[in-house]
N, C-alpha and C positions, 0 to 999 in steps of 0.2 A: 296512759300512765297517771297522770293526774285526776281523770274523776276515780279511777280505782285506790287511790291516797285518800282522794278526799271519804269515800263510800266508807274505805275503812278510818278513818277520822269520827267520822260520825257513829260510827258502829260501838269506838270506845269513850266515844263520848257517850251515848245511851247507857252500855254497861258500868259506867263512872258514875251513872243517877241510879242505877236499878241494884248492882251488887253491894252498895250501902245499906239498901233496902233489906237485902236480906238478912245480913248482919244484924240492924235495928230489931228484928225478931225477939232477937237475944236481950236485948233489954238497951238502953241508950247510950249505956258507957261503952258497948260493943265497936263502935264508930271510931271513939276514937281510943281501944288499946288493937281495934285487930287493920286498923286505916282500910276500909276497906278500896275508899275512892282513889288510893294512891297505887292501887295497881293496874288500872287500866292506865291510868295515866304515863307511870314510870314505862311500862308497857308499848302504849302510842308511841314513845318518843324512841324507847329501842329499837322497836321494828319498822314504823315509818321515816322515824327521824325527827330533828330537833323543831321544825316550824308547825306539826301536825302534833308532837307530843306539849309543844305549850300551845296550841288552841285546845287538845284537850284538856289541857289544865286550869287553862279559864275558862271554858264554856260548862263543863261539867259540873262543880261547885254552883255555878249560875244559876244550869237549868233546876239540878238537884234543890238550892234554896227558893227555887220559885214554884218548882213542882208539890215537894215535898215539909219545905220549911226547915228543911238543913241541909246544910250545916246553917245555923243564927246565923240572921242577921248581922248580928255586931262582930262574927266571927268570920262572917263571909270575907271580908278583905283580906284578910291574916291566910285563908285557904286557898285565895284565889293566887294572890303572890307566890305562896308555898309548890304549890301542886304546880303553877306555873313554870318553877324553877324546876322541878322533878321532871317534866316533860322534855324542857329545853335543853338541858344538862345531860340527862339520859340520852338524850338523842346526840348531842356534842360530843357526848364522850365513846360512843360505839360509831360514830359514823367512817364506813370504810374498815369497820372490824370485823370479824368471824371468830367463832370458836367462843367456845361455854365459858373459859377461862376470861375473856375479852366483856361476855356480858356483866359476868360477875363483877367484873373492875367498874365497868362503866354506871353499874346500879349502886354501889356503895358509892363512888364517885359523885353522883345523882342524892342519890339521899344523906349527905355531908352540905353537898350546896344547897338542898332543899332547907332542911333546915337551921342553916347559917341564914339563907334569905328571909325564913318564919322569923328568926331573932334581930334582925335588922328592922323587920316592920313592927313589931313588938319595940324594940328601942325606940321606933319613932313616933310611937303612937306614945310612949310615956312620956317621953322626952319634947315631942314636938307640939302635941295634943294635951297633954296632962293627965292623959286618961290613967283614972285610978285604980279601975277594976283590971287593969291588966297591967304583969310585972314582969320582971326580966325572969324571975322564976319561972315565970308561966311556961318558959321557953325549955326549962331543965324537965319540969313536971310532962311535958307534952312528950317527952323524950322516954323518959323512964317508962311511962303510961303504955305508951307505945313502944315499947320492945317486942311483945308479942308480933305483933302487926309488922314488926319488920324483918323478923324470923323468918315469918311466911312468905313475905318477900324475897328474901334468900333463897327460902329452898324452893319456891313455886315458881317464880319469875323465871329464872334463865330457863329453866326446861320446857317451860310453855312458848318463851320464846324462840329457844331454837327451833323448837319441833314446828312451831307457824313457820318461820324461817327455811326453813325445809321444806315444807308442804309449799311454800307461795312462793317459792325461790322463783319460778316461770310467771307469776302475778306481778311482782314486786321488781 
């Protein structure tokens, strides 16, 4: 049970470094209106659960800024929090659930704490640090920006998930 968690752990971790990749195609601002890393991640943590969907949330951003060179450096903290909390939270909030209606709650649930936790690290980074390139707007702007990205989220996520869910019901 466990190396098949972990197998699949690693699996959305790679597609958290590669399906950014393909988005960036499209040009840079692609990354962050259509998020591309925050669906395997939100992903991980529905279908495996909450301690597999935040290592995806911090290893991915990681490998993705050390492979690839994004997400920035200077932005890498702010994603690795975020995507962290999407993982943990997604998996929190469906553990012990079924049913489409169930994923649905627990991914908006997910993406509320996600980024309440992005605007907490951003608060602390102006507040604590002083840092001036980044504002508490940053946090409404990343929002807007990404509406797209979270659309897709909605309508792709729970049916990818159930249907894995189904298929690995005897794996899982």
């Amino acid at each position: 049970m466990k190396s098949k968690k972990i197998v699949l752990c690693g699996l959305f971790c790679a597609i958290g470094v590669l399906l950014p990749q393909a988005f960036h195609m499209f040009g840079t601002a692609a990354g962050m209106t259509f998020l591309p890393m925050h669906i395997p991640v939100l992903m991980a943590g529905l279908i495996i659960g909450p301690v597999c969907g935040l290592v995806t949330g911090v290893v991915s951003p990681v490998l993705s800024c050390l492979f690839t060179g994004m997400p920035a450096p200077v932005k890498l903290p702010f994603m690795l929090f975020e995507l962290a909390a999407y993982g943990l939270f997604s998996g929190l909030f469906s553990k012990n659930s079924n049913g489409v209606g169930r994923v649905y709650l627990s991914l908006i649930g997910a993406q509320i704490a996600g980024r309440a936790v992005n605007a907490v690290c951003t608060l602390a980074a102006v507040y604590l640090f002083h840092i001036e390139k980044v504002s508490v707007l940053s946090v409404w702007t990343a929002v807007v920006s990404g509406v797209p990205g979270i659309v897709i989220q909605l309508v792709f996520i729970p049916p990818l998930v159930m249907a894995v869910k189904k298929y690995a019901k005897t794996m899982l």
